[in-house]
N, C-alpha and C positions, 0 to 999 in steps of 0.2 A: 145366586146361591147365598143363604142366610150364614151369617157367619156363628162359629159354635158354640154356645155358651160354654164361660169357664168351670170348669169342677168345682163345688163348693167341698171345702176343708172345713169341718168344723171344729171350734175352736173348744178351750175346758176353762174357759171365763171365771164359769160359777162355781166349778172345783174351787179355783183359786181362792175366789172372792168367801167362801166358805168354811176357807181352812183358816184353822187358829193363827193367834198370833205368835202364838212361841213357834210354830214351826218357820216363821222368816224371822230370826234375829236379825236385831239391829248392830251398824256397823257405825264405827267413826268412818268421817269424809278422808282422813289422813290414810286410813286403811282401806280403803273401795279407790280413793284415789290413783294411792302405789300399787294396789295390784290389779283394778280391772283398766285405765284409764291409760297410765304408763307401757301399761304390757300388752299392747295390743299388735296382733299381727296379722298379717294380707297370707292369705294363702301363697306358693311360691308361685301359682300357676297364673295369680294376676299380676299386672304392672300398679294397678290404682282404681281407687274408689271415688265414685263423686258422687254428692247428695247435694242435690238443687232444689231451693225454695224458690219458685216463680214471685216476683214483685207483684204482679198485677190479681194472680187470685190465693197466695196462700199454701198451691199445692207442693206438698213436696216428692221429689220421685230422686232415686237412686238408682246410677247406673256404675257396673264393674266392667273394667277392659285388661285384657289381655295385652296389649302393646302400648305403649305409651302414643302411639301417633294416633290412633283413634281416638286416645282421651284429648291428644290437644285440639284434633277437627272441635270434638264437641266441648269443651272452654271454651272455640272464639264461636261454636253458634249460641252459647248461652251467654257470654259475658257481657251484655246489655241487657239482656233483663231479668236476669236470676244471680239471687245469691247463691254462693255453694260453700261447699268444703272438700278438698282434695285432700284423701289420704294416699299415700305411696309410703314405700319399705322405710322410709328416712323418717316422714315426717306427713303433719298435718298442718294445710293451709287453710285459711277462713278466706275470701275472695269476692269482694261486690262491683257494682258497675259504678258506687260513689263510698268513695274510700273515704272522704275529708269528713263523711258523715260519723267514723269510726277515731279519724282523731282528733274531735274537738271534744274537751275534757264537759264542757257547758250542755251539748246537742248528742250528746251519746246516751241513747234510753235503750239500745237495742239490745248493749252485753250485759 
């Protein structure tokens, strides 16, 4: 049995790319900073967010969990070879399988 292809959603690319530029003002970093960056929240209904970039091709894919034990099954199945980021209610963590690489002031080209 063929599996089904997914529904294409199309997207308003060209709107965008079309429309003037006064209709998106620009913003100070200090301002987009404190209000989209600082104030960000998880719906009540998840526990946590994880967005993993694969080492080896680039891809990145994000998964949302409901329980905290599902996200930590899937932390030790990626944490050898994907970087990620853990967001939960508290906080956001950056997480690789080579930390030393993140704290040598010399060898850090990645942040």
């Amino acid at each position: 049995m063929a599996k089904p292809k997914k529904k294409y959603y199309p997207n308003n690319i060209r709107a965008v790319l079309e429309t003037e530029d006064e209709y998106f003002p620009s913003m100070p970093f200090d301002v987009f900073y404190a209000h989209y960056v600082r104030n960000w929240l998880l719906p009540s209904s998840h526990e946590c967010v994880i967005r993993a970039t694969s080492l080896k091709t680039g891809k990145v894919k994000e998964y949302s969990y409901k329980y905290g034990k599902a996200a930590q099954n899937k932390i030790k199945q990626l944490v050898h070879t994907h970087e990620f980021v853990v967001c939960d209610h508290d906080s956001i963590h950056k997480l690789s399988p080579h930390p030393q690489r993140y704290n040598n002031e010399e060898t850090n080209t990645r942040d």
